[in-house]
C-alpha positions, 0 to 999 in steps of 0.5 A, a space after each residue: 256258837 259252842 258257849 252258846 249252846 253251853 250257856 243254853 245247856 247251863 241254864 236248862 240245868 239250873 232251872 232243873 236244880 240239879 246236876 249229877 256228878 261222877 266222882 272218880 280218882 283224879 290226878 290233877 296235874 295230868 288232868 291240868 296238863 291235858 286242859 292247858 294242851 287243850 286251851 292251845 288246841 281251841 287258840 294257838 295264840 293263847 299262851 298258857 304257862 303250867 307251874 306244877 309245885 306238888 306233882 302226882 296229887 290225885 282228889 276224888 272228882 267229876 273230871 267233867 264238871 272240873 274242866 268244865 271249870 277250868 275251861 271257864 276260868 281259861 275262857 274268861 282269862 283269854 276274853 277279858 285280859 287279851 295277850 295275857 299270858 295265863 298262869 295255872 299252879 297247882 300246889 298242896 296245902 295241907 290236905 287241900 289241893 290248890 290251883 290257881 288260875 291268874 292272868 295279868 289283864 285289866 283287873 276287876 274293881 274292887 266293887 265288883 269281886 263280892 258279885 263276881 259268882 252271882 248268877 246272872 251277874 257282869 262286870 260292867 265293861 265299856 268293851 261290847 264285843 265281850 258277850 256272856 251270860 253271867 251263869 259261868 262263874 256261878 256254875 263254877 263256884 257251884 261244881 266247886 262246892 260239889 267237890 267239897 271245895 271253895 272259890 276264891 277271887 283276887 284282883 288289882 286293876 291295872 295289875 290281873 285276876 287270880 282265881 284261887 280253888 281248893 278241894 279236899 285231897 279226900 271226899 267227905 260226902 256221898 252226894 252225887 246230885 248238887 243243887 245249882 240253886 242259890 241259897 236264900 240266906 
């Protein structure tokens, strides 16, 4: 009921065409620490693993719009690749944070990846327990470019998913209202 009033939220939203944002200092990995302790609390048979490679990085964000991300990026880990434990790190890369959310499930074939952040799009799946909108990745590839940041995606069937997000450790712009609309080009 709660992805479904999310989605429903979600969708009202990018109809709108837009979305606010409040961007404040963040510290990622006490941010992190509270999501995985929160990932636990909504699943107690979800196993979540925390790597913290570059402690106390703090970027300017909009804490809820990024657990916004992170709880989708969790989500989609525990409902497509079931007893796989879920691998969060956050490191640093030049003037770029960098978390990686990974699990160890099925995979997503290659044909599929280009799609993955398209609105309204799924990955075919035989499984037809699995429900979902396709608005979650578009939205968080969304927030993400709100940051100033950018999504990636890596995937080996048979092997798992990592989802890659950098954001500038700095903000360049004082945009505080992003457009969910897809770009035509």
């Amino acid at each position: 009921l709660r992805e479904l009033i999310e989605n429903l939220m979600d969708s009202s939203r990018l109809q709108a065409g837009t979305l606010k944002m409040s961007f404040q200092p963040l510290r990622l990995d006490t941010f992190l620490k509270d999501m995985m302790q929160r990932a636990k609390s909504q699943d107690e048979d979800v196993h979540v693993e925390l790597d913290i490679e570059s402690p106390g990085i703090q970027i300017p964000a909009d804490p809820t719009r990024l657990a916004q991300v992170l709880d989708n990026l969790l989500s989609n880990a525990m409902k497509y690749a079931p007893g796989s434990p879920v691998y969060v790190t956050l490191g640093k890369e030049d003037q770029v944070a960098h978390i990686t959310v990974k699990d160890n499930g099925p995979g997503i074939p290659p044909e599929h990846i280009k799609h993955l952040f398209e609105r309204f799009y799924r990955v075919p799946s035989s499984n037809i327990t699995i429900r979902g909108t396709g608005l979650g990745l578009f939205i968080v590839r969304r927030i993400v470019e709100a940051h100033g940041g950018e999504i990636k995606v890596e995937s080996v069937v048979g092997r798992g998913t990592a989802f890659h997000i950098y954001l500038p450790l700095e903000r360049n712009t004082v945009e505080d209202t992003i457009s969910l609309r897809e770009s035509t080009s």
